[in-house]
C-alpha positions in Angstrom: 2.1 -2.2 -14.3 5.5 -0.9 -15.4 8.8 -2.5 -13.5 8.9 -0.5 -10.4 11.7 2.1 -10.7 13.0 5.9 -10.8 12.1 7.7 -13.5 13.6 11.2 -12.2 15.8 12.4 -8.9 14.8 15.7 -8.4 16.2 18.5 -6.1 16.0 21.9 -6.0 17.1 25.0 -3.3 15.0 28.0 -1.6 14.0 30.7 -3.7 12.0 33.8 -2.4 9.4 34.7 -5.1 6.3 37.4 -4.7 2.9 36.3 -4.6 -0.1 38.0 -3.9 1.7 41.1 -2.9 4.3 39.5 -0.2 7.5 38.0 -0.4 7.3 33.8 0.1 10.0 31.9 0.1 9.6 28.5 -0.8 12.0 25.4 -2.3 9.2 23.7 -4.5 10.6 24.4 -7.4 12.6 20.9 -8.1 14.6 19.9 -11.4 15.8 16.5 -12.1 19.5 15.9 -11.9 21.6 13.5 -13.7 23.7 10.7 -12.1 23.5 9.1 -8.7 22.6 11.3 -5.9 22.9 11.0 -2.3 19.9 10.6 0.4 21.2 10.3 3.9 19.7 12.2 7.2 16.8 13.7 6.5 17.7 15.6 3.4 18.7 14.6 -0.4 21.9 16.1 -1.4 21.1 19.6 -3.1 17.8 19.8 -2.0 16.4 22.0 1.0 13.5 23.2 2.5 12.4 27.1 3.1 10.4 26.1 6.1 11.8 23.4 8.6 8.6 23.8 11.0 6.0 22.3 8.4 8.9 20.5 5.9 11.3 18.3 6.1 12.3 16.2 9.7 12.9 12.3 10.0 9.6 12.0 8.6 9.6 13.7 5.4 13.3 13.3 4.2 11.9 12.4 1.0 9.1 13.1 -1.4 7.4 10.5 -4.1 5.3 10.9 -6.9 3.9 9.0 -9.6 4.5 9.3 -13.2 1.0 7.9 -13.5 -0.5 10.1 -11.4 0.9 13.1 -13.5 -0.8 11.5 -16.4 -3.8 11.8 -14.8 -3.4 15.4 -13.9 -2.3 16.3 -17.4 -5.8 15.2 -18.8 -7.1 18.7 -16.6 -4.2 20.6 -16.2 -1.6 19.9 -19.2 1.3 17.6 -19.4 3.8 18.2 -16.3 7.4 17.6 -16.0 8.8 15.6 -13.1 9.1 17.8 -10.1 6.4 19.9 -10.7 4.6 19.1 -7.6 8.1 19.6 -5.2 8.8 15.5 -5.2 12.4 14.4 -5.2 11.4 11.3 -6.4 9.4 10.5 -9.1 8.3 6.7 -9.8 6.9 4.5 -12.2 5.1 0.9 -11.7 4.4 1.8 -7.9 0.8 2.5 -6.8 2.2 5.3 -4.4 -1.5 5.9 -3.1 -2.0 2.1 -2.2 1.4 2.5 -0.2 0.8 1.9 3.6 2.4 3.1 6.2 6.0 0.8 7.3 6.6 -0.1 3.2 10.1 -0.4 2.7 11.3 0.2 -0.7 14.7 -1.1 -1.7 16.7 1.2 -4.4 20.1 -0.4 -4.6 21.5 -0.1 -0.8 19.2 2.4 -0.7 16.3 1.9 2.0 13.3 4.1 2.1 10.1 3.6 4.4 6.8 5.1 3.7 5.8 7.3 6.8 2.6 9.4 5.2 0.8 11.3 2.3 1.5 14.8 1.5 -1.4 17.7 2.5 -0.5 20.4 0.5 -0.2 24.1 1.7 -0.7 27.4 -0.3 3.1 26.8 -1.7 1.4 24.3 -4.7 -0.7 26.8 -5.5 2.2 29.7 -6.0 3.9 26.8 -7.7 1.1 26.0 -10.5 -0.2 29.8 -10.8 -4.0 29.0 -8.9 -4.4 29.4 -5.7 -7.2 26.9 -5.8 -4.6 24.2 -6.5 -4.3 22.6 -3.3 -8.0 22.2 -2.6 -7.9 20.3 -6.1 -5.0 18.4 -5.2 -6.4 17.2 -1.9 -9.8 16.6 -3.6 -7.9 14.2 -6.0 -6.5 12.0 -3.4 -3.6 11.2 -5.3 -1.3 13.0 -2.9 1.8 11.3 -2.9 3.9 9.6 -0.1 6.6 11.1 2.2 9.6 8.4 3.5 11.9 8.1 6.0 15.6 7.5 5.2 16.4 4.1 7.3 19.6 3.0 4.8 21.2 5.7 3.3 23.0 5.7 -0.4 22.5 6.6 -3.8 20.2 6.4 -5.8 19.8 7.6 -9.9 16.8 7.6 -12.5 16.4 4.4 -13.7 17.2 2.8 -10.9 14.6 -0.3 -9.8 12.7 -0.6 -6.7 11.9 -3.8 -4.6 8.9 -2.9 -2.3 8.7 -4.9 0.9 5.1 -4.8 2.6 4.6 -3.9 5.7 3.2 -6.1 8.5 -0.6 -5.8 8.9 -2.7 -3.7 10.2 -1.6 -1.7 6.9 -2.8 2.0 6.5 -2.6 2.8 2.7 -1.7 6.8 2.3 -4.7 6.6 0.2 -7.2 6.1 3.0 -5.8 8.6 5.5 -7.0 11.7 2.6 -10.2 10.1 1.7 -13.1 12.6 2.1 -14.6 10.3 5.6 -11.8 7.8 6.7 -14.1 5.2 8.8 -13.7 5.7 12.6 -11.3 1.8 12.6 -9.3 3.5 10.8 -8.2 6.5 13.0 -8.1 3.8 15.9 -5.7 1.7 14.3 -3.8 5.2 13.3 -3.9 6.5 16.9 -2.1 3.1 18.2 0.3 2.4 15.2 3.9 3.3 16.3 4.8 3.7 12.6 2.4 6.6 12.4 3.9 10.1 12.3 2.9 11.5 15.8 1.4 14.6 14.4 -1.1 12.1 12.3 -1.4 10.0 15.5 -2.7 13.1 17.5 -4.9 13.7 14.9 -6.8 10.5 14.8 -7.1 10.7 18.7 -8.6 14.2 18.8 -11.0 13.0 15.7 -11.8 9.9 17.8 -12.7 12.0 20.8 -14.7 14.0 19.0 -16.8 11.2 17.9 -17.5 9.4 21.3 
């Protein structure tokens, strides 16, 4: 694999657009920016969200992607520029879908921690023209991870990125979109304080289910 690093910062605003006969308003629509950029908070600097209830928070102050995913996408769905799926961050050299949950990655002073994968919503699909799209995306399980700001600071395209491993138990991104995550997996999810709680609560209610 490729030198871990950044191949594009991308950020982009809000913008109301109709689909499907209503208005949505929606801030998917990211374009790379030149020069160092600021992450700090729960935000990158020039980037937004449209909904704060579903997007955005401690948890998902920043978005990754692969530029080896998008290569596999473009063999279905044409070459796509960096962005296109709403990341701030696109990466190369880093097996984003093997990230666990607690991985710190070091960009500079810069430090991010991986805190879950993305599940897309009906906004992917406005963004790529199908409104199939995000069943195909989740189907893929190549969804991308979501990190918490824990050091904030700049960081630019071509900027490297030491990845420190988490601690075990370690719960790859991967695993948690599978099409049957195993039942030791949602107990170790359910007890693992670097879980998201919203991901927590849902490996209890699957475990109840199943006893």
């Amino acid at each position: 694999m490729a030198t871990p690093r950044i191949t594009s910062v991308n950020v982009g605003r809000p913008r109301t657009v109709e689909w499907r006969g209503r208005q949505v308003t929606s801030a998917i629509w990211k374009e790379p920016v030149a020069g160092p950029v600021v992450l700090a908070g729960v935000n990158v600097h020039g980037d937004d969200q449209a909904d704060r209830r579903v997007h955005g928070g401690p948890d998902m102050a920043v978005y990754a992607y692969a530029a080896e995913d998008y290569a596999w996408w473009a063999s279905t769905v044409g070459p796509l520029a960096p962005g296109t799926f709403g990341e701030n961050l696109t990466t190369e050299g880093i097996d984003v879908t093997g990230a666990a949950i607690g991985d710190r990655w070091r960009i500079g002073d810069v430090v991010l921690e991986v805190s879950q994968p993305r599940r897309p919503c009906f906004k992917l699909g406005i963004r790529m023209g199908d409104e199939d799209f995000p069943g195909a995306f989740d189907r893929a399980g190549r969804p991308g991870t979501y990190l918490r700001i824990v050091q904030p600071g700049t960081v630019a395209a071509g900027d490297e990125v030491t990845i420190e491993p988490t601690a075990a138990p370690r719960i790859p991104i991967g695993a948690l979109v599978s099409e049957e995550p195993p039942l030791d997996l949602w107990e170790t999810v359910a007890s693992d304080p670097r879980v998201p709680e919203g991901w927590r609560q849902t490996a209890a209610r699957t475990l109840a289910r199943s006893g």
